[in-house]
N, C-alpha and C positions, 0 to 999 in steps of 0.2 A: 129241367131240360125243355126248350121251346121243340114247337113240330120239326122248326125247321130243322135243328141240329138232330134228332128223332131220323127222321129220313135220309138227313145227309149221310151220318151214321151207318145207318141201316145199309144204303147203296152200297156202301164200300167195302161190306163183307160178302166175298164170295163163299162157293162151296166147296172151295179146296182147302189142301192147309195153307194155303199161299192167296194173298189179296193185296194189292199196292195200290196207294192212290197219293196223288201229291196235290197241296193246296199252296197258293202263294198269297202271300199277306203284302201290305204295305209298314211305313215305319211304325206306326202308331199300332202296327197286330190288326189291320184290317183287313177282312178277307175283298182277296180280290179276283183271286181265279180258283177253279179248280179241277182235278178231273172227273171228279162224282158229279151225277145226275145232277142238272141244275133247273130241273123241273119247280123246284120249290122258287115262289117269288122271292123270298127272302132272301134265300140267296141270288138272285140276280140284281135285287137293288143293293147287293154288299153290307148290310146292317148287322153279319156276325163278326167276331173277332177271335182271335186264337184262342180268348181263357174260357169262350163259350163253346168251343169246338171240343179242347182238351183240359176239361176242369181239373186234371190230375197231375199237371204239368207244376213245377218249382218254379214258382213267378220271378223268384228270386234270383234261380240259377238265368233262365232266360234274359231278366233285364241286366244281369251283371255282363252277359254272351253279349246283349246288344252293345254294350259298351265299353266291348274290349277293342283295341285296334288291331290285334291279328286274330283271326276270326276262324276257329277252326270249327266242324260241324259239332253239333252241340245233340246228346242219345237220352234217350227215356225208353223206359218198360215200364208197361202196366201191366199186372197180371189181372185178368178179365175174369178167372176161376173156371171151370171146367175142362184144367188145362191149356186154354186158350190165353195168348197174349197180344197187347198192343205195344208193337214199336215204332218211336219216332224217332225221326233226323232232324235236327234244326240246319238251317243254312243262312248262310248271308251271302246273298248272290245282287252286289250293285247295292238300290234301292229297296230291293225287296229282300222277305224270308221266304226262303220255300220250305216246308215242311211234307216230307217223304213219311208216310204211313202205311206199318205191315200189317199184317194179324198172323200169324201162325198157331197149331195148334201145337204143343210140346211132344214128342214121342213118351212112349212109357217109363223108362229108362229117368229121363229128364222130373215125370213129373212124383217118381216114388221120391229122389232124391231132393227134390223141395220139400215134400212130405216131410220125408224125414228131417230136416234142415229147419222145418217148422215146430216140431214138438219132441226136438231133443236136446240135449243140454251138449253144444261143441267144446267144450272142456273136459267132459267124463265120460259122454254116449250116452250115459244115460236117458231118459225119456225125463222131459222137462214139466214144470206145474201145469200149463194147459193141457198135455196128455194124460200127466195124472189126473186134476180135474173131470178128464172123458172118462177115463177110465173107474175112477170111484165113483161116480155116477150110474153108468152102464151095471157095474156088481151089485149095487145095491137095489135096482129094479125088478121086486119080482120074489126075492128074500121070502122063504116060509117063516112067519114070527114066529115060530117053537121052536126055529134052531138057532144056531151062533155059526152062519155061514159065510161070513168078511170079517177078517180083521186088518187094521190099519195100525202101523206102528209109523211113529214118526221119531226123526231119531237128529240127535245133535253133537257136531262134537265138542269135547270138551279140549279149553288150554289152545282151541286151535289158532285166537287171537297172537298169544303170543307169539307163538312161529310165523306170525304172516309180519308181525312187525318187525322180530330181533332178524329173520333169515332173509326179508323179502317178496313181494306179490309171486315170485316167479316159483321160490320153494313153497307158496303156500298151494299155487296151483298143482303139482307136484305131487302136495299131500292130499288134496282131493281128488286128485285122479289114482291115487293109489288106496285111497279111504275108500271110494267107490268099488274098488275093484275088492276090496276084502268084505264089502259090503254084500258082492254077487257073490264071491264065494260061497257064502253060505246059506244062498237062497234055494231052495227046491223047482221043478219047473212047474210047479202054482204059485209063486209068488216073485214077484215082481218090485224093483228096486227104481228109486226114481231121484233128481236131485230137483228141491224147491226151489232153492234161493242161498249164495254165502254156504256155509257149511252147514246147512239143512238138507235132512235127507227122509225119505221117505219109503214105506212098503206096503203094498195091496198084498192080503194070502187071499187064498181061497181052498187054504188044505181043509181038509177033514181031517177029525179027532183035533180038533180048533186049540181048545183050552191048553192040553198039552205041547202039542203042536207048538203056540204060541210060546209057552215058559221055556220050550228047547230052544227056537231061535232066538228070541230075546236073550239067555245067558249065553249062546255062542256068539252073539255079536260082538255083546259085550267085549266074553274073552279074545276075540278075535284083536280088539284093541289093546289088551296086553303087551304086547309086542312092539318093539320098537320099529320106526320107517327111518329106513335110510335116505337121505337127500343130500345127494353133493357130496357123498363121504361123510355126515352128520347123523347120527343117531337122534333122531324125534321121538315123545313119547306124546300122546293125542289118547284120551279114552273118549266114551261113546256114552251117552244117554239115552235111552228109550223110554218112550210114551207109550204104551198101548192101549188098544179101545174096540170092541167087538159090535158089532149088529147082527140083528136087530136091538140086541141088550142093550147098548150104550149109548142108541141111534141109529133112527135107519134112513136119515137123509143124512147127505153129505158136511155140513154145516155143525150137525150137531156131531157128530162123530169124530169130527177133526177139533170141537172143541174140546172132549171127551179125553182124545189122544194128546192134546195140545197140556192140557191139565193133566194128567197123568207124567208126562215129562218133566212140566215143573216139579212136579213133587219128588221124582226120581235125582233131580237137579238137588233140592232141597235138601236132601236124604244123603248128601255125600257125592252124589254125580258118579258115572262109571257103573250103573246098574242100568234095567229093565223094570219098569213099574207097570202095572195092569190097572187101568182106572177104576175108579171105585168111588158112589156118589157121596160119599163124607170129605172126599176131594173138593168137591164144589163148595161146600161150607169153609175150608180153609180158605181158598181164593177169594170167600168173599170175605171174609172176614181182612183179608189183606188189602182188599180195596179200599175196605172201609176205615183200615187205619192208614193210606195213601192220601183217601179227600181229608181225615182228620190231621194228616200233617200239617199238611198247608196252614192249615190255620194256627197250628199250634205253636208257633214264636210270636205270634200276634195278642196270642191270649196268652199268655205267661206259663204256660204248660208246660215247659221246660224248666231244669233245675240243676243245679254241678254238686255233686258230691266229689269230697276232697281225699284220696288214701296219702297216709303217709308213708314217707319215703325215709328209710335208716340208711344210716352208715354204719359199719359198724354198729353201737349203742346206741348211735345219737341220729337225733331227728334231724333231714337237710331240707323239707320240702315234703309238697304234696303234688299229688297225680291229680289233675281236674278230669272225670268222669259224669260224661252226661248223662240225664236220667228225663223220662217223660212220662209224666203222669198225666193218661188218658183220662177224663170226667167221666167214662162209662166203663170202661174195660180195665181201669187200675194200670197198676207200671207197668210201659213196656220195657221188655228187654232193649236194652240196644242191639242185640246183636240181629234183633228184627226190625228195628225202624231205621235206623243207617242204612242197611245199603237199600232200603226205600228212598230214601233222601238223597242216593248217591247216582241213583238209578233215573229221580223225577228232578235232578239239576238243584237241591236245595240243600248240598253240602256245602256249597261256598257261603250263603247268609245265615246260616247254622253257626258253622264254624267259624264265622267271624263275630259275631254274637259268646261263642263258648271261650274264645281268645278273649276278648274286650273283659269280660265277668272274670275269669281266673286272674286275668291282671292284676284289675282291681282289687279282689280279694287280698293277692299278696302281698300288696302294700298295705297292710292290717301286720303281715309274719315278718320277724327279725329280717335284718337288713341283707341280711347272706342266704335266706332260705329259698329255695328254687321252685319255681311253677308248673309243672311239666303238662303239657297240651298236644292230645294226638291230634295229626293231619292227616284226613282223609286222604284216598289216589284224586280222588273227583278235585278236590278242590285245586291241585295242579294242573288241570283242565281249563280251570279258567285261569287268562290272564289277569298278569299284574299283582300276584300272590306276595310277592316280597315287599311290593311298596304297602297293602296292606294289610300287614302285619307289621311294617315299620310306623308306617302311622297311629295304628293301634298302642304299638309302646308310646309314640308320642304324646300321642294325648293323654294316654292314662298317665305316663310318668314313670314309667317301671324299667330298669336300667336292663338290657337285653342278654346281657350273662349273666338274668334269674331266670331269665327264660331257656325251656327247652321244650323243644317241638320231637315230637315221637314221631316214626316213619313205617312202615310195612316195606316190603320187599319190594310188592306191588307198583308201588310207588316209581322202582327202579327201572321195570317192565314198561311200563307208559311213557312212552317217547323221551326214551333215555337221558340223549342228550342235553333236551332242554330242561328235564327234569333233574342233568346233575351240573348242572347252570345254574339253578334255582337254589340248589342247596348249597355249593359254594357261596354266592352272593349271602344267602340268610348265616353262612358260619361268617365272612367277610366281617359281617355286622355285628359279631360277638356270640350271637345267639346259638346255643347246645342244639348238636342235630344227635338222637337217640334212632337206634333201628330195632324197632319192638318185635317181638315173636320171633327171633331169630333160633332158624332151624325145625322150623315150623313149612317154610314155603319153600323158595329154589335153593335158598344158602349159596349164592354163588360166591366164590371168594372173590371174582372181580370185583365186588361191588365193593367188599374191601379196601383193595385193592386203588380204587379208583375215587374212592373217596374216602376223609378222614374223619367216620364219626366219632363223637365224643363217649358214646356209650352204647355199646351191644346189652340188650334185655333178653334175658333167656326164658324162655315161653315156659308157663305154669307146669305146662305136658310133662316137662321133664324133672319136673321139682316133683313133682305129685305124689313119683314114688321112691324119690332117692335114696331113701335108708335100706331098701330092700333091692331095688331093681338093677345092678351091675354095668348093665349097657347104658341107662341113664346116667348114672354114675361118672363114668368113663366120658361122658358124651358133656355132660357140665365141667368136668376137671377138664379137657382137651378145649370147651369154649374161654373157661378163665385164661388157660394159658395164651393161647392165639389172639386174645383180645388184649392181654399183660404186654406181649410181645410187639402188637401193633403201635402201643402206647393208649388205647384204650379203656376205659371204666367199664365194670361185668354187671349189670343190676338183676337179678333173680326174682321173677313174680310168681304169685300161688304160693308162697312162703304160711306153711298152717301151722307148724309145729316148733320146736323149740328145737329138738333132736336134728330139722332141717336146718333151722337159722344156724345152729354150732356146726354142722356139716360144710355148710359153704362158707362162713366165715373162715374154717381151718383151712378151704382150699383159696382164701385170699379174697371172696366176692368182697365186691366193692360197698355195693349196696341191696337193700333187701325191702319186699314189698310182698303183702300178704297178711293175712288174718293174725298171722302170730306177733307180728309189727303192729298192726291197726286195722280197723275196717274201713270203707269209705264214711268220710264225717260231713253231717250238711254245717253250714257256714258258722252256725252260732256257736255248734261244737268245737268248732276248731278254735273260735275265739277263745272261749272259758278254757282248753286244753291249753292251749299258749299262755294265756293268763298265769292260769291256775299253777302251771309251770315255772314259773319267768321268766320265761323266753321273752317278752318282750324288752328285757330288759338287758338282753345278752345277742351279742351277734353269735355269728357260725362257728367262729373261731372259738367260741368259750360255749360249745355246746353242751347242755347239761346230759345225764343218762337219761333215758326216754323212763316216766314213772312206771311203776309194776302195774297199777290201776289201768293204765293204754295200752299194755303191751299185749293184750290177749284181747283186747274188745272186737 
């Protein structure tokens, strides 16, 4: 800011709460008169211009004002901070702009309620992340290091995506202001509830008798989410995850404590989700360990790290086809599970060149098995994220040459959940084309029947869980004879995975399953196995239709 503007400034604030002055510019925004002190040279040779007077002004809003043809006056507020504000009037009078300038200071009234309006959250009241920020700050100054005198939970909900998608933005705001409110309920007046960001939510204590303290409201939150929310006449069910993290113990700046909290969450996520976890530093070693197998993904389709192992698939006695299961063998850390590098992959965007990669190789493969025998290939939810998923996978068949009713694509529920419509667009068009749509772990997630309903898959997979202990367990029982029927009735195929025993396989076969997958059928076989078993078999020398009984030697490996 030059002197002049310095002083111009300066003149025009009196010592009331009231001070007006008006300046009048020319077209170009040159000043040319005014009614503050024009003691300074500068302003009498006219060398300022508007954006120099009010650097705070919307150039934008102004040059579109000057170019409009009905010209009405044109308002700005600055807030100056101590209460105190600057307003201006734009005008178009003729040739010139005159601009009317106030200063006021706010009353009290006025300035709690900006206050407030500034570090709370207008969706729940809650007190928003720049207040929490002041305030876990403030608690943490001053801390005797021999006690446990702050704790921070930080808390998430869970399943809350779904309701914001299937019901709408307006039921999800709903659920968060009603999330919040079950969130105060159960806070004491030492402890303090806040919302972050999206359905993050957060808590300062400061009770005494900490330790305890903390494991009570941590499992009442929890159960707090038990319970169902009603929105619109709809029953919601939403649980809650907790992070917890203590200082000085855990940290006693802000930073590290919220990483503390922040890691303790995920783990509670990990664990099942719908509980309270207390950090603990053997937490830190898993996270890093997951980093480390995050950067080693990337590279790991590059360097041939990946591998498909093949399970078979019975019918009745006879073999139709194998399951393609990926597998990744880390150079340092040995096989990962999948059930830990997937949704790393799903999570860092590299389920779609994965998965296009595991399609292309099973293909392939299957033109080696008899002409009838089928491929079966699960799709990630991620890769329905990206477009253009039917064309390839159509090209995929192309190229390899694989007729598309040997293909079947397995599906999750999930699947269903992620922007519905376009995703039972997607699977129409890929049945369209021939190719088997299978829905795996069924009765595992929501089991909606709509989705039934609404689409016509080729094959319901009944999730291991309930095979596991069918000879024994009545309501498992009950729960696979009611899936075969409803799947019979659809016009539907039943397939049974986690099939161990032999006692299981004659169990479901007598309730009519279609098909059977599991140890007591076969284990996963890498590529050469499967060759010598086809051979050795000769199956290569017989289609589907003339399928031999699966030999005693495979039926238990």
């Amino acid at each position: 800011m030059s002197n002049a503007q310095s002083s111009w400034q300066h003149s025009t604030q009196a010592t009331g709460d009231w001070a007006d002055t008006i300046a009048l510019f020319d077209r170009k925004f040159r000043l040319v008169e005014t009614t503050a002190d024009l003691t300074d040279p500068a302003l009498r040779e006219g060398n300022l211009f508007l954006w120099d007077i009010y650097p705070e002004l919307d150039s934008t809003a102004v040059t579109s004002y000057s170019e409009s043809a009905h010209k009405q006056s044109l308002h700005f507020s600055h807030d100056l901070g101590n209460g105190s504000f600057r307003e201006l009037a734009l005008h178009a009078i003729g040739d010139f702009y005159a601009v009317v300038q106030t200063y006021r200071t706010g009353d009290r009234a006025e300035r709690a309620a900006l206050l407030h309006q500034a570090t709370h959250d207008p969706l729940t009241g809650l007190p928003n992340r720049r207040q929490f920020a002041s305030d876990l700050s403030a608690v943490l100054m001053g801390i005797p290091a021999e006690s446990n005198a702050v704790c921070l939970m930080q808390l998430d909900l869970d399943d809350f995506k779904p309701v914001n998608d299937t019901l709408g933005h307006p039921a999800g705001d709903k659920l968060l202001q009603f999330a919040a409110g079950r969130i105060k309920d159960c806070l004491t007046d030492t402890e303090r509830a806040y919302r972050l960001a999206g359905d993050e939510f957060a808590i300062i204590s400061t009770a005494s008798g900490h330790k305890q303290r903390q494991r009570e409201l941590g499992d009442a939150l929890v159960q707090a989410f038990k319970q169902s929310f009603t929105i619109d006449g709809i029953s919601v069910f939403v649980g809650l995850s907790v992070g917890i993290s203590t200082a000085p113990a855990d940290g006693s700046d802000p930073e590290t404590l919220m990483k503390a909290s922040d890691v303790a969450l995920y783990a509670a996520k990990k664990e099942g989700r719908g509980r309270a976890s207390a950090f603990d530093a053997s937490m830190l070693q898993i996270i890093e360990q997951r980093e480390l197998l995050r950067r080693s993904l990337r590279i790991a389709l590059e360097r041939d790290q990946f591998s498909i192992e093949y399970q078979p698939i019975a019918e009745s006695d006879r073999l139709i086809g194998f399951e393609a299961l990926l597998r990744w063998q880390h150079p340092l850390l040995g096989q990962i599970p999948p059930a830990v590098f997937i949704p790393m992959a799903e999570t860092d965007g590299l389920m779609s060149e994965i998965g296009r990669w595991v399609l292309e190789n099973a293909c392939r493969e299957a033109l080696n098995w008899p002409s009838g025998y089928i491929v079966a290939v699960n799709l990630s939810p991620a890769e329905f994220l990206v477009s253009g998923l039917t064309d390839r996978i159509s090209q995929v068949l192309d190229s390899v040459g694989l007729a598309s009713d040997r293909l079947e694509l397995e599906i999750t529920e999930s699947v269903l959940l992620e922007r519905t419509v376009n995703n039972l667009d997607t699977l129409n068009t890929l049945s369209v084309l021939g190719i088997r749509i299978a829905l795996d772990d069924f009765g595992t997630q929501y089991s909606s029947l709509s989705y039934l309903k609404n689409f016509p898959f080729d094959t319901l997979k009944i999730d291991k869980y309930f095979v596991s202990d069918l000879e024994t367990n009545t309501k498992s029982q009950a729960i696979v004879r009611s899936v075969i029927t409803l799947a019979h009735d659809l016009g539907m195929e039943v397939a049974a995975e986690g099939v161990e025993t032999a006692e299981q396989a004659d169990w479901l076969r007598g309730l009519g399953c279609d098909r059977l997958q599991g140890h007591a059928i076969g284990k996963p076989l890498p590529t050469q196995a499967i060759r010598e078993f086809v051979a050795g078999s000769g199956f290569m020398l017989k289609t589907v239709t003339r399928r031999p009984i699966i030999p005693d030697e495979y039926v238990r490996m």
